[in-house]
Steps between C-alpha positions, in 0.01 A plus 500: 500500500360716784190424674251799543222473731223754398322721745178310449715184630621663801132596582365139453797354729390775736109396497572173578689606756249725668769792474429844451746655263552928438584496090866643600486164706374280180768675293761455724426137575460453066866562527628305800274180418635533084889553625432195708341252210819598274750402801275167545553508055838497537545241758267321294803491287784331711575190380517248767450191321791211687529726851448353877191634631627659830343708802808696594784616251719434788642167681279456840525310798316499832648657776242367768576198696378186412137491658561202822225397725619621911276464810262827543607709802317462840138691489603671829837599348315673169249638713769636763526872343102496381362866586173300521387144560180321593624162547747328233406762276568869428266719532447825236282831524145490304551627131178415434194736590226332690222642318667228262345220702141552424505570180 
């Protein structure tokens, strides 16, 4: 059975949220939202009574490397190329404004 959602429905849905629809747009979107409630009828449909839930339709497997705990590099080693350092730390531009600070 197909599912029609009125105009007056697609008006409500847009009050509550706070969108401002043209009536071509509320017509329009009458349409879309109804063709979408009969594909969510007909899926409603499928029987899937005995099947494996499953989150891919395909077999999976990682291809990343087991994670392994290794020694961190040298601080003067990841530092070495730094465009900008103050210290064992690299340094970035501001992004923030400074009228920021006081406020």
């Amino acid at each position: 059975m197909p599912q029609t959602l009125s105009e007056q429905q697609v008006l409500h849905v847009a009050r509550l949220s706070r969108l401002k629809l043209s009536s071509a747009d509320v017509a329009r979107y009458a349409r879309q939202l109804s063709s979408i409630l009969d594909y969510v009828a007909q899926l409603q449909q499928v029987r899937v009574e005995g099947l494996e839930a499953m989150s891919h339709p395909l077999p999976l497997h990682s291809v990343l490397r087991e994670d392994r705990v290794e020694p961190a590099l040298p601080v003067e080693q990841v530092l070495a190329n730094a465009p900008g350092r103050e210290g064992p730390f690299f340094t970035v531009p501001k992004v923030l404004d400074t009228a920021l600070d006081g406020a």
